[in-house]
Backbone and ligand atoms as CSV (ligand in chain L), in Angstrom:
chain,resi,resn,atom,element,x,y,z
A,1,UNK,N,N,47.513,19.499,60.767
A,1,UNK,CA,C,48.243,18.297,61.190
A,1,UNK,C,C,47.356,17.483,62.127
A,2,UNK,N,N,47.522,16.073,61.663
A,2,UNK,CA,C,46.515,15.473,62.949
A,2,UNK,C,C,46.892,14.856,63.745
A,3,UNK,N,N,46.611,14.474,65.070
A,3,UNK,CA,C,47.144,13.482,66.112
A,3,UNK,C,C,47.066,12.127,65.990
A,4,UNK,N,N,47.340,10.942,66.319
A,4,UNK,CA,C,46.566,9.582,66.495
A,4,UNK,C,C,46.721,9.743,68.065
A,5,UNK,N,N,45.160,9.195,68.736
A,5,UNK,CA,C,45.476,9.525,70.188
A,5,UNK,C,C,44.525,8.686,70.651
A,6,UNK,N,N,44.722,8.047,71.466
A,6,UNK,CA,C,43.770,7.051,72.087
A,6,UNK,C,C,42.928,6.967,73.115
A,7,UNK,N,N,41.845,7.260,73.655
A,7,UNK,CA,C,40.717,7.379,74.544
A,7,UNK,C,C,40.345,6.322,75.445
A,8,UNK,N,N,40.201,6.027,76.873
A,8,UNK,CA,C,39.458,4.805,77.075
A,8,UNK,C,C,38.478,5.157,77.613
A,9,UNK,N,N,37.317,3.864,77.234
A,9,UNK,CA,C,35.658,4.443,77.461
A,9,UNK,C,C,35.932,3.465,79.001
A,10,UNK,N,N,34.567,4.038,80.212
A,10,UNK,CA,C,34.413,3.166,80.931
A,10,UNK,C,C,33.031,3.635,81.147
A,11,UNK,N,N,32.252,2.371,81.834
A,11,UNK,CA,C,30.536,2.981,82.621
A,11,UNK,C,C,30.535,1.551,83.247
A,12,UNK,N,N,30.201,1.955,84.363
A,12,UNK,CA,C,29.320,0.910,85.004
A,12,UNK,C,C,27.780,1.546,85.995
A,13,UNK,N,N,27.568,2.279,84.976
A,13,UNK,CA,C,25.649,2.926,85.531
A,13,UNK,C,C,25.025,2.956,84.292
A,14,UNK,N,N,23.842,3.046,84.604
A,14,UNK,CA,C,23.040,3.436,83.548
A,14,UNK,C,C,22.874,2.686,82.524
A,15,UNK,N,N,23.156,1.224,82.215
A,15,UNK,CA,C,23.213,0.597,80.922
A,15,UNK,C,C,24.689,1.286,80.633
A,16,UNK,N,N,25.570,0.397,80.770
A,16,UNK,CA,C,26.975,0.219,80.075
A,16,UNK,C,C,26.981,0.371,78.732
A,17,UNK,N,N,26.416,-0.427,78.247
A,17,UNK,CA,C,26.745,-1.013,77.147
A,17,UNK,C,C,26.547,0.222,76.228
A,18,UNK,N,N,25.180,0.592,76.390
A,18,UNK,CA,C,24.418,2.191,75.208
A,18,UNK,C,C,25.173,3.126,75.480
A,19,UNK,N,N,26.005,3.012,76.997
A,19,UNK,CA,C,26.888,4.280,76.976
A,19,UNK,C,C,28.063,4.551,75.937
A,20,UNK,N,N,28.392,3.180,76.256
A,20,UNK,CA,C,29.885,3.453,75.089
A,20,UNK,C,C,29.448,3.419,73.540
A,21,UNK,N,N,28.635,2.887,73.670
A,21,UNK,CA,C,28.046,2.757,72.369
A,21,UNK,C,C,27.925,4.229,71.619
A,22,UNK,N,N,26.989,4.836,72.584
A,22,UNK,CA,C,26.710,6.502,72.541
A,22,UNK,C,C,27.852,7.336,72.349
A,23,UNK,N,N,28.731,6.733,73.464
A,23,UNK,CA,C,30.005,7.910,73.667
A,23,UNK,C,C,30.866,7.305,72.033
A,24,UNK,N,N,31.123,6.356,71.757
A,24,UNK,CA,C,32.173,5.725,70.269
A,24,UNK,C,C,31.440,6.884,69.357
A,25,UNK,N,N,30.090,6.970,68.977
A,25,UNK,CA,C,29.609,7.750,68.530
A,25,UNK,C,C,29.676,9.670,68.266
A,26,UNK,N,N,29.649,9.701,69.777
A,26,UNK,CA,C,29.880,11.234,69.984
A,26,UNK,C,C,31.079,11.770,69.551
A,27,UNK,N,N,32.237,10.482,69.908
A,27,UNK,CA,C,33.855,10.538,69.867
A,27,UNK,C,C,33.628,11.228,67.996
A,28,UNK,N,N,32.682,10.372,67.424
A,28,UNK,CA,C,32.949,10.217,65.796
A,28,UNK,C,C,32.250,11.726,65.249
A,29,UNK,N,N,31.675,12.225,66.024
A,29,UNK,CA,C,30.969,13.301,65.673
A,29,UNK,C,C,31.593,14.975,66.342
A,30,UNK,N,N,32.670,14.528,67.010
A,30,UNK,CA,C,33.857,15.568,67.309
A,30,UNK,C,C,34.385,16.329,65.814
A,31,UNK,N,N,34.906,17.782,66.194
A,31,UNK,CA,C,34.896,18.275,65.073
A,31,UNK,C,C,36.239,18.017,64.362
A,32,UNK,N,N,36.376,17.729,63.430
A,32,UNK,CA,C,38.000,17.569,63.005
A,32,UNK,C,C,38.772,16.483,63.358
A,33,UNK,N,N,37.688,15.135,63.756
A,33,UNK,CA,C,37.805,14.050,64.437
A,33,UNK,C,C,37.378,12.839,63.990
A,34,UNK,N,N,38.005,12.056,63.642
A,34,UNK,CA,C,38.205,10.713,63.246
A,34,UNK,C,C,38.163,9.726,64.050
A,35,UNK,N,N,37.400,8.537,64.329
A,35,UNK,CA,C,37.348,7.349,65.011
A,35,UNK,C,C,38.166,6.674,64.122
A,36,UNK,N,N,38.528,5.947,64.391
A,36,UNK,CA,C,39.766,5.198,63.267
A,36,UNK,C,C,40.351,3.471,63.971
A,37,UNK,N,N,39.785,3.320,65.188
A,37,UNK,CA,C,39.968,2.155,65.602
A,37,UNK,C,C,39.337,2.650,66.913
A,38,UNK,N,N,38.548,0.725,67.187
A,38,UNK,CA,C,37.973,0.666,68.609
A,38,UNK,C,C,38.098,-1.001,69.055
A,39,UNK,N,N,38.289,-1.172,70.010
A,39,UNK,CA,C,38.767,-2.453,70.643
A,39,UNK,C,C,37.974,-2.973,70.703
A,40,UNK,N,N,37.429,-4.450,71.443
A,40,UNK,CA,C,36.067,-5.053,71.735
A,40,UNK,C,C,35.508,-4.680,73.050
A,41,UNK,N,N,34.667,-4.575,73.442
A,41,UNK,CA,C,33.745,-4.571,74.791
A,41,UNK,C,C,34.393,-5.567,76.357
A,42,UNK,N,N,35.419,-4.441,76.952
A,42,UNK,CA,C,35.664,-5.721,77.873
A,42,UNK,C,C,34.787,-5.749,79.161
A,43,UNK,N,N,34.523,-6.472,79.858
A,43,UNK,CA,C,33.926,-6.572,81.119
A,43,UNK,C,C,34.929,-6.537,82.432
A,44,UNK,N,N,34.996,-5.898,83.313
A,44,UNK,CA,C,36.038,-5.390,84.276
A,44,UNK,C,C,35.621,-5.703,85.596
A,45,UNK,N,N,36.053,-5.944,86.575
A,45,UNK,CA,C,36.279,-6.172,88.306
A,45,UNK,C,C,36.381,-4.319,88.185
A,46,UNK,N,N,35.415,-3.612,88.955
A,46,UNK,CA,C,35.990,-2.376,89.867
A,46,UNK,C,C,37.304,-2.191,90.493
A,47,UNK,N,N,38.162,-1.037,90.088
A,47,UNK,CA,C,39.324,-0.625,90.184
A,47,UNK,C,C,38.591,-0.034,92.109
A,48,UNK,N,N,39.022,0.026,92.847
A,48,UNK,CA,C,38.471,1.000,94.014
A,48,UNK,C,C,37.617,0.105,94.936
A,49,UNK,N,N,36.370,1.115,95.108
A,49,UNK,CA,C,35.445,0.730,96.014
A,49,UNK,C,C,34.989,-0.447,95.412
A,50,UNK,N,N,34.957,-1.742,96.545
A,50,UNK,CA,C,34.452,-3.014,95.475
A,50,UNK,C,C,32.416,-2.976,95.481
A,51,UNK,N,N,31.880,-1.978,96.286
A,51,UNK,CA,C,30.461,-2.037,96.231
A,51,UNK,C,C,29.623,-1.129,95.298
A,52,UNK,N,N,30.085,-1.679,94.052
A,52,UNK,CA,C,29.811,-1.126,93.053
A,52,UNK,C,C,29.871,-2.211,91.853
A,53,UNK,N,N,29.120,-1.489,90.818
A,53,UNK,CA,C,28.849,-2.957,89.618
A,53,UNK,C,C,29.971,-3.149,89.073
A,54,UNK,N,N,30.473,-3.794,88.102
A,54,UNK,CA,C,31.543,-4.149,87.085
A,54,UNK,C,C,31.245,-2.945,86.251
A,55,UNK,N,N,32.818,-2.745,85.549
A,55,UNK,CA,C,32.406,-2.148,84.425
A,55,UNK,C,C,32.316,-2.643,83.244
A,56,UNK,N,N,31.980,-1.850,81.964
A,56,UNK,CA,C,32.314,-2.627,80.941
A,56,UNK,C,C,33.474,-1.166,79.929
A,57,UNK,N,N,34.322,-1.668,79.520
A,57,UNK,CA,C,35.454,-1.087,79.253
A,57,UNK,C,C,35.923,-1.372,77.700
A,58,UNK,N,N,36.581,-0.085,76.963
A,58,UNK,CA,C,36.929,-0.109,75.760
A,58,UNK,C,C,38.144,0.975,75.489
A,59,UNK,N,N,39.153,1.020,74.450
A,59,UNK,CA,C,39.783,1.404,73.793
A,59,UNK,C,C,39.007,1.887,72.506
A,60,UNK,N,N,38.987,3.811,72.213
A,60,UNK,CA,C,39.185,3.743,70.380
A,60,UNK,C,C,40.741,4.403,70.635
A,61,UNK,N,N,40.704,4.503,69.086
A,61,UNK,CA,C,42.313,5.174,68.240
A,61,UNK,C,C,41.115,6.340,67.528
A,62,UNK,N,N,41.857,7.204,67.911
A,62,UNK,CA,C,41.200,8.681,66.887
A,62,UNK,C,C,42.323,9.403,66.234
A,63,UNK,N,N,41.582,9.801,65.269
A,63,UNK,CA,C,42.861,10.499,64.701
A,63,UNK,C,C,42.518,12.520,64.738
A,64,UNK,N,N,43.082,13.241,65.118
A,64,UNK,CA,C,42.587,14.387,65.438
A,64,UNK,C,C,43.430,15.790,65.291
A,65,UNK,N,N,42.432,16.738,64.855
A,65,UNK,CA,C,43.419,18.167,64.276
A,65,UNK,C,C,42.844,18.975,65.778
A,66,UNK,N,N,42.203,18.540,66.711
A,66,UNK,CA,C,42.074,19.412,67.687
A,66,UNK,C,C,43.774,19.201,68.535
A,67,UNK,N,N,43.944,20.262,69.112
A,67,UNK,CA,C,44.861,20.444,70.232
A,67,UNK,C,C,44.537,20.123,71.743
A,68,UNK,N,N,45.583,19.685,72.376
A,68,UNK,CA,C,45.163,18.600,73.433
A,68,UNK,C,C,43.714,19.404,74.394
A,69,UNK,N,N,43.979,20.341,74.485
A,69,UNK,CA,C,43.071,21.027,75.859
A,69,UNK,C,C,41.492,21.069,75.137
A,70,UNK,N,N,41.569,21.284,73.682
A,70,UNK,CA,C,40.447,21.468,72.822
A,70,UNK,C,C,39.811,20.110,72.990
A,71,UNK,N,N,40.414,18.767,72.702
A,71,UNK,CA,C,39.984,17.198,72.787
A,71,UNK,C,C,39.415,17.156,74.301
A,72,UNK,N,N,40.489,17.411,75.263
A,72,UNK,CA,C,39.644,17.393,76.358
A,72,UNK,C,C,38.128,17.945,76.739
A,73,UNK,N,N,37.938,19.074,76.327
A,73,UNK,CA,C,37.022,19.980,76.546
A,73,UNK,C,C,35.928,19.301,75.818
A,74,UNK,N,N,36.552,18.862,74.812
A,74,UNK,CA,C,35.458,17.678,74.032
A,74,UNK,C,C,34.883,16.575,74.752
A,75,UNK,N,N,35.894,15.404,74.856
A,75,UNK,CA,C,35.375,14.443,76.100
A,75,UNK,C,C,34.821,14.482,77.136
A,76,UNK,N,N,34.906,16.109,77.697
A,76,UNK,CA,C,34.197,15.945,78.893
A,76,UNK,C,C,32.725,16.787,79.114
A,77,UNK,N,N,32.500,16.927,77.166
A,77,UNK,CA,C,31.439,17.820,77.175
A,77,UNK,C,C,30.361,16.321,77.100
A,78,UNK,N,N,31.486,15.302,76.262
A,78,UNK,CA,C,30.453,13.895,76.160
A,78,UNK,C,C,30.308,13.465,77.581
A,79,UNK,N,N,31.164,13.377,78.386
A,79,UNK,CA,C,30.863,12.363,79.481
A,79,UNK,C,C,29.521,13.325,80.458
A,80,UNK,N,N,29.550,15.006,79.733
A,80,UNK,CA,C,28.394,15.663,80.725
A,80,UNK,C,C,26.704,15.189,80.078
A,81,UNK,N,N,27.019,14.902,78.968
A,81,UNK,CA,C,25.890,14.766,77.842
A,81,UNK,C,C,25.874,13.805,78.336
A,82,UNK,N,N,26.244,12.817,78.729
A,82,UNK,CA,C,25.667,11.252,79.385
A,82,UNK,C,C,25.376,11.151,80.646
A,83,UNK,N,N,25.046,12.354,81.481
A,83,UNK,CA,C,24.761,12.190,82.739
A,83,UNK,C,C,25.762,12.091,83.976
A,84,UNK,N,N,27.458,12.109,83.120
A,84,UNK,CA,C,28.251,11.988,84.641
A,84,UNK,C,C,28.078,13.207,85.900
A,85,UNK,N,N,28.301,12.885,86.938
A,85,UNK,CA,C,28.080,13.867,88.131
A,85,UNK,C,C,28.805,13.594,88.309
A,86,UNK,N,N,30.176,14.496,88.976
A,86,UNK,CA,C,31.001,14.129,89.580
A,86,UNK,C,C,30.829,14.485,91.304
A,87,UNK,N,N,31.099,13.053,91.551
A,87,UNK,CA,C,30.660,12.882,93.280
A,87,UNK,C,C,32.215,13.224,94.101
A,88,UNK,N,N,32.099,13.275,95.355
A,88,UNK,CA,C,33.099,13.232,96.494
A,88,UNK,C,C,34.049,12.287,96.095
A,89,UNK,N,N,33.133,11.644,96.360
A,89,UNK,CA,C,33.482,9.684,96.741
A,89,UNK,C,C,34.578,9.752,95.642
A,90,UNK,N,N,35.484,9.368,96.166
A,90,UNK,CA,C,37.114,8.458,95.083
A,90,UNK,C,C,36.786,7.413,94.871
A,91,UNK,N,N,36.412,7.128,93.171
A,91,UNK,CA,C,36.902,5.864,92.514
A,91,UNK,C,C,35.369,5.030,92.829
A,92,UNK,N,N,34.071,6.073,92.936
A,92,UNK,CA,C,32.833,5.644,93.235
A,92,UNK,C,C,32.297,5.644,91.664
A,93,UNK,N,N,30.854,4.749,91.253
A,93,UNK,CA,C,30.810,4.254,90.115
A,93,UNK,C,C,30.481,5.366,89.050
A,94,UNK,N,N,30.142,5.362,87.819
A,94,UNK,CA,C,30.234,6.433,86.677
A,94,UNK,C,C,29.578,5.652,85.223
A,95,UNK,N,N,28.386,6.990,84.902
A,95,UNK,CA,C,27.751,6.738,83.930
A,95,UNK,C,C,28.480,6.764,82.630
A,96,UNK,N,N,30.224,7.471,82.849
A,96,UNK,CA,C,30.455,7.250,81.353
A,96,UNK,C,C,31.829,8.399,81.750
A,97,UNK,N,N,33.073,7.641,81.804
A,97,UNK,CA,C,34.462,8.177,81.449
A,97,UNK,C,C,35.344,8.309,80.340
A,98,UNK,N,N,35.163,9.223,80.039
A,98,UNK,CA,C,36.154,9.169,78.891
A,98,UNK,C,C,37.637,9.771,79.049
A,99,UNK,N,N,38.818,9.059,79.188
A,99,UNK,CA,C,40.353,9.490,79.383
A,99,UNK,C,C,40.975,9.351,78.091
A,100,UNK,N,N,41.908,10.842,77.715
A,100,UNK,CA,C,42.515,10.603,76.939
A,100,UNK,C,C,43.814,10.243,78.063
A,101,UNK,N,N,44.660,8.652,76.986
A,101,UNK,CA,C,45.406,7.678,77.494
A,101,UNK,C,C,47.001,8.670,76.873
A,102,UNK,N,N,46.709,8.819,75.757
A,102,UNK,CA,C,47.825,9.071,74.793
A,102,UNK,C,C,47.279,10.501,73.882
A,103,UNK,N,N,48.200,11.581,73.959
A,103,UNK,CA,C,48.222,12.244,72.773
A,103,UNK,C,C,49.292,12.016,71.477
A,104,UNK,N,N,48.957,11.289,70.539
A,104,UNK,CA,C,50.469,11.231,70.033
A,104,UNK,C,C,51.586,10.585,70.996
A,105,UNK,N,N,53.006,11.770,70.633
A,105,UNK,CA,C,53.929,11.071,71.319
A,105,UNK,C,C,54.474,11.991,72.846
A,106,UNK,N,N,53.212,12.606,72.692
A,106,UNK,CA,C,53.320,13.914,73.426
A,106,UNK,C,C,53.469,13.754,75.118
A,107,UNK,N,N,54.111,13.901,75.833
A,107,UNK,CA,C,53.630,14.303,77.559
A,107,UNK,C,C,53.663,15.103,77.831
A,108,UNK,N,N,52.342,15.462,78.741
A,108,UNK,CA,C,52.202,16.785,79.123
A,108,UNK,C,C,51.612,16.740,80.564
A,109,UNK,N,N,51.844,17.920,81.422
A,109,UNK,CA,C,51.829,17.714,82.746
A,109,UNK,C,C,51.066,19.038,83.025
A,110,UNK,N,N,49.921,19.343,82.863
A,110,UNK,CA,C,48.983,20.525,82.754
A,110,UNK,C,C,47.608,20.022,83.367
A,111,UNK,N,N,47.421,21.618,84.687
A,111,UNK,CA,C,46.833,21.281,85.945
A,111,UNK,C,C,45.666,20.595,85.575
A,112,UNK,N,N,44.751,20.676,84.040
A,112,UNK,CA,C,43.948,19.673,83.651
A,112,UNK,C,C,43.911,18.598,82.956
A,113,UNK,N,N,45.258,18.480,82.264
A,113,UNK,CA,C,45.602,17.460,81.639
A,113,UNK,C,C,46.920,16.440,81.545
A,114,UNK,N,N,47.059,15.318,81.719
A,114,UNK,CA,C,48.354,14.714,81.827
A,114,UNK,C,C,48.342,13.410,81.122
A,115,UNK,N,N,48.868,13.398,79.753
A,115,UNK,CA,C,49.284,12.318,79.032
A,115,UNK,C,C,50.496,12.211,78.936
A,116,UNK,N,N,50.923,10.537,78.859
A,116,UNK,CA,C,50.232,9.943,78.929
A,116,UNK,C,C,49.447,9.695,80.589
A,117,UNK,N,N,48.016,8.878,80.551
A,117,UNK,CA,C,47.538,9.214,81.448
A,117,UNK,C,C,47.900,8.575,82.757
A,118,UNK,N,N,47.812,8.963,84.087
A,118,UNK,CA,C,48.644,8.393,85.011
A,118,UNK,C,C,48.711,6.529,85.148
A,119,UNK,N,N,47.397,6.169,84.989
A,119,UNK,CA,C,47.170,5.031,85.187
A,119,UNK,C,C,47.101,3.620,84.073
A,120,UNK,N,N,47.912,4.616,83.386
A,120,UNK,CA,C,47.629,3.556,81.941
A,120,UNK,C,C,48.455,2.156,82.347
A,121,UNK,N,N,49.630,2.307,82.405
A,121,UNK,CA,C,50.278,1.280,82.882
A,121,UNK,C,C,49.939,0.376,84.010
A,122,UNK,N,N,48.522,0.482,84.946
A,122,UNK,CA,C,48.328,-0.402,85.951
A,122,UNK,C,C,47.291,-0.959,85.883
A,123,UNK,N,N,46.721,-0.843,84.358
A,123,UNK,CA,C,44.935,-0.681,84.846
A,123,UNK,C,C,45.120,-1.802,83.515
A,124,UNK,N,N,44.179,-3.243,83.785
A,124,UNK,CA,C,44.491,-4.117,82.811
A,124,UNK,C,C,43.298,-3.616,82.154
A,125,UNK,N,N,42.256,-2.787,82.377
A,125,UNK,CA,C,40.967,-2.907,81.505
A,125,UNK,C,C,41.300,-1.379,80.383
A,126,UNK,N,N,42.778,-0.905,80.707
A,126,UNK,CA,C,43.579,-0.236,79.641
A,126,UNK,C,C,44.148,-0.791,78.890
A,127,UNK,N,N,45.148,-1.617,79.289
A,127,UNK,CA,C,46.230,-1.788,78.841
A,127,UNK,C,C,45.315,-3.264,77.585
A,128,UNK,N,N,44.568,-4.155,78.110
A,128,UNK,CA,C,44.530,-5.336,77.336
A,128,UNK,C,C,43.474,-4.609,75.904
A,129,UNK,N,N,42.755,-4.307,76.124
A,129,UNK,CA,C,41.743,-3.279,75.030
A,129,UNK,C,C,42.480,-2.615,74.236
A,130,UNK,N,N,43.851,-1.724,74.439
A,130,UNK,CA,C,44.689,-0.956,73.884
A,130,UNK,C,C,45.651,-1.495,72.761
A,131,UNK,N,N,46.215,-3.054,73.545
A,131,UNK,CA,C,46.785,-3.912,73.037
A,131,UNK,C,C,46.220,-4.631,71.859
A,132,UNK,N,N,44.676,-4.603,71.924
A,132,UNK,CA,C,44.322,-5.188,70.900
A,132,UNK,C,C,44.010,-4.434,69.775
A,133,UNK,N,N,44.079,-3.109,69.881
A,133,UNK,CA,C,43.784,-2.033,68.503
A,133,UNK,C,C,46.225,-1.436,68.309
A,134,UNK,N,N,46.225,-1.977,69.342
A,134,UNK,CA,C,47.621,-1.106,69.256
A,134,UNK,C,C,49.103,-1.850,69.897
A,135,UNK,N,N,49.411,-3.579,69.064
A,135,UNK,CA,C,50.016,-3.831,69.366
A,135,UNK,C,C,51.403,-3.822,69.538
A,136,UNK,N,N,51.450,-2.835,68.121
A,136,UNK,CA,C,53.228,-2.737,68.185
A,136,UNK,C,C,53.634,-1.319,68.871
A,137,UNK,N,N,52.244,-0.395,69.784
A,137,UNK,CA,C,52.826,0.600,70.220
A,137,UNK,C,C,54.030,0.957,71.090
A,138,UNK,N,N,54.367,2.166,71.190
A,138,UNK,CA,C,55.299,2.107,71.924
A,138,UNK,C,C,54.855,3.422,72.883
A,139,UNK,N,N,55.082,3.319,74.191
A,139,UNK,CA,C,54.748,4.568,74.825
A,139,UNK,C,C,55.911,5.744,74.640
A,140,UNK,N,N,55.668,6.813,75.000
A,140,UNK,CA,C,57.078,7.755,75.391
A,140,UNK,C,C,57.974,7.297,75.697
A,141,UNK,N,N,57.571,6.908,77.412
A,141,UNK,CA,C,58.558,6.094,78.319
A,141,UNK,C,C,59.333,5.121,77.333
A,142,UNK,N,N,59.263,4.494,76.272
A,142,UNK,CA,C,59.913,3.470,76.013
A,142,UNK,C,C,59.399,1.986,76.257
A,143,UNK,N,N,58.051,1.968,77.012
A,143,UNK,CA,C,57.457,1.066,77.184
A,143,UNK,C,C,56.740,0.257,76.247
A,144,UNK,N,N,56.574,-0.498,75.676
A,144,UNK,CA,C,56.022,-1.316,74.598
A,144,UNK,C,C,54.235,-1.801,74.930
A,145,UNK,N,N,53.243,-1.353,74.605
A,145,UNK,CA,C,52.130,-1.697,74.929
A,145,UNK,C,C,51.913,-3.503,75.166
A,146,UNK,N,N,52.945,-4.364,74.079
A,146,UNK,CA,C,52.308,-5.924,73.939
A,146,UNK,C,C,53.618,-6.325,75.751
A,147,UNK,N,N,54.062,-5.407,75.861
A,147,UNK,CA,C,54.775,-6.122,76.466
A,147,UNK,C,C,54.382,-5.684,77.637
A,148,UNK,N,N,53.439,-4.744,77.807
A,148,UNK,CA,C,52.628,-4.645,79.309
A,148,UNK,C,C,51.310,-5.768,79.518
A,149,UNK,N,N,50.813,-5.644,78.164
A,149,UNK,CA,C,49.600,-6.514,78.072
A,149,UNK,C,C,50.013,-8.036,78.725
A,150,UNK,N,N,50.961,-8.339,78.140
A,150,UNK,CA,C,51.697,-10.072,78.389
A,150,UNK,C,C,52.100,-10.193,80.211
A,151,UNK,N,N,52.701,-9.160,80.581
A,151,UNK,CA,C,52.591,-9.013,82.188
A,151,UNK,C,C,51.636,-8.877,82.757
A,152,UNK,N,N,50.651,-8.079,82.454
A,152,UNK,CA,C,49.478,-7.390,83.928
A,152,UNK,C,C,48.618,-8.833,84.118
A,153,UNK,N,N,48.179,-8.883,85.597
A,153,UNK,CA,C,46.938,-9.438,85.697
A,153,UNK,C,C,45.945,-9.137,85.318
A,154,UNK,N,N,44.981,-10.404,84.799
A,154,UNK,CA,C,43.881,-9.731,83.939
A,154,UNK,C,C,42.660,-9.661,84.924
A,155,UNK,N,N,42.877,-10.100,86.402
A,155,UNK,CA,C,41.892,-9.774,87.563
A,155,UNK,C,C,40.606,-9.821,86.929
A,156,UNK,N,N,40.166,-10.979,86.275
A,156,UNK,CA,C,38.881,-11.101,85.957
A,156,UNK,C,C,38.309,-10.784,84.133
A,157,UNK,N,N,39.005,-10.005,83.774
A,157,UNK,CA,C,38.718,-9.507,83.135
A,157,UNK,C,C,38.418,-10.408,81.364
A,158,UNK,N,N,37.370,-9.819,80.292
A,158,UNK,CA,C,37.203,-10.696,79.328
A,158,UNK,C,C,36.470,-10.006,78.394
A,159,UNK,N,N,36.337,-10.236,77.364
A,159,UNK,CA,C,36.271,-9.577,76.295
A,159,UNK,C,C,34.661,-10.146,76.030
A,160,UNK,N,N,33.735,-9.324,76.292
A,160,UNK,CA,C,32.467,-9.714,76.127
A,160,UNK,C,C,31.693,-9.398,74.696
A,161,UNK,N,N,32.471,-8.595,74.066
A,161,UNK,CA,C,31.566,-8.548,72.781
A,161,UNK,C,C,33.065,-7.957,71.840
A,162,UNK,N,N,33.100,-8.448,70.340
A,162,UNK,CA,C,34.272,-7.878,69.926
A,162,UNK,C,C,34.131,-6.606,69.254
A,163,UNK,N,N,35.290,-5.882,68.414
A,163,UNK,CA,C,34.531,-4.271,68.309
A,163,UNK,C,C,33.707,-4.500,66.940
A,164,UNK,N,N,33.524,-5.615,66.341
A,164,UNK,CA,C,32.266,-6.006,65.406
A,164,UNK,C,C,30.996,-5.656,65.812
A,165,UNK,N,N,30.740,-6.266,66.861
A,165,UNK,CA,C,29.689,-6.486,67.262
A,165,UNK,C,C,28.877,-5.163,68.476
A,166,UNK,N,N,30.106,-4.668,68.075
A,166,UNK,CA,C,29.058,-3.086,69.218
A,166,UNK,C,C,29.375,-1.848,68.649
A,167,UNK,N,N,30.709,-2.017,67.402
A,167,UNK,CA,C,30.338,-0.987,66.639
A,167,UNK,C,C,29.629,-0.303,65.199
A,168,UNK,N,N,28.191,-0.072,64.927
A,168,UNK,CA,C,27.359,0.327,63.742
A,168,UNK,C,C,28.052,1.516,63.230
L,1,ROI,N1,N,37.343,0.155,87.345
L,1,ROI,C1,C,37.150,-0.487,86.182
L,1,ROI,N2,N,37.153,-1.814,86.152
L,1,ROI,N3,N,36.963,0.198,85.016
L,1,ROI,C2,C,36.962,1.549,84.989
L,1,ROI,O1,O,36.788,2.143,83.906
L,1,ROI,C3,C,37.166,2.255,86.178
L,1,ROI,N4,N,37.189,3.620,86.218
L,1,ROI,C4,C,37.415,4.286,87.323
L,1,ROI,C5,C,37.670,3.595,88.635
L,1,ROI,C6,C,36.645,4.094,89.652
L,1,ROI,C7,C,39.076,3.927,89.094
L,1,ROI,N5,N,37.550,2.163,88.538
L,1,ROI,C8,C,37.359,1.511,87.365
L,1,ROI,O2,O,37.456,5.596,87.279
């Protein structure tokens, strides 16, 4: 049985851009794992500490026979393969995040994993990227993805390349 479950990429080190590029890739080379939709390239204002670069930010849709803790273990074998360190510092910058947003229709509240993910609903460089691969979604909660997108501030935010153009 497979999931549809949605990931969001972020980096603002190291060349952004090759990261996600790299990571859309790695996502596709997961075992039992399907890329199946990816949003365009957005450019982001820092969530946190503001002395730090912009990011550049994306949505895919995967479709997947791994089980949630297995996907994780996946994503965070990519974000080690790209150099992330995880520092002290809260909300300090990163060569390459990968969050699963959504499993399915699933929530789960497990000491390493919690979908959907806490911040989906506040974070426009989620929610507008998401919206554009996944407009008629609907969250658990009952929440409608187009109808968060149409509220949040977009605090800067813009669609710098579409998913044409950064995904080979
Ligand atoms: N800010 C932006 N704009 N994009 C991110 O992906 C992002 N990721 C983070 C924090 C540090 C919270 N800020 C972010 O983890």
């Amino acid at each position: 049985m497979s999931t549809l479950c949605y990931i969001a990429l972020g980096s603002n080190l190291n060349a952004p851009r090759a990261q996600l590029v790299s990571a859309r890739k790695a996502l596709s080379d997961v075992a039992n794992t399907h890329v199946v939709a990816a949003s365009g390239l957005y450019a982001s204002r820092p969530m946190g500490p503001q002395d730090q670069p912009d990011y550049l930010n994306a949505v895919v849709a995967i479709e997947t026979e791994l089980e949630p803790l297995s996907l994780l273990d996946a994503t965070q074998a990519i974000e080690q393969q790209h150099g992330r360190v995880r520092k002290k510092e809260r909300w300090g910058p990163r060569t390459l995040d990968l969050d699963i947003l959504l499993f399915g229709q699933q929530t789960l509240d497990l000491p390493r994993l919690c979908v959907p993910h806490y911040g989906l609903q506040e974070r426009e460089f989620v929610v507008l990227p998401l919206a554009e691969i996944a407009p008629s979604l609907v969250l658990p909660n009952g929440v409608s993805v187009a109808q968060l997108a149409n509220q949040i501030e977009r605090n800067g935010l813009y669609r710098r390349e579409t998913a044409q153009q950064w995904v080979s």
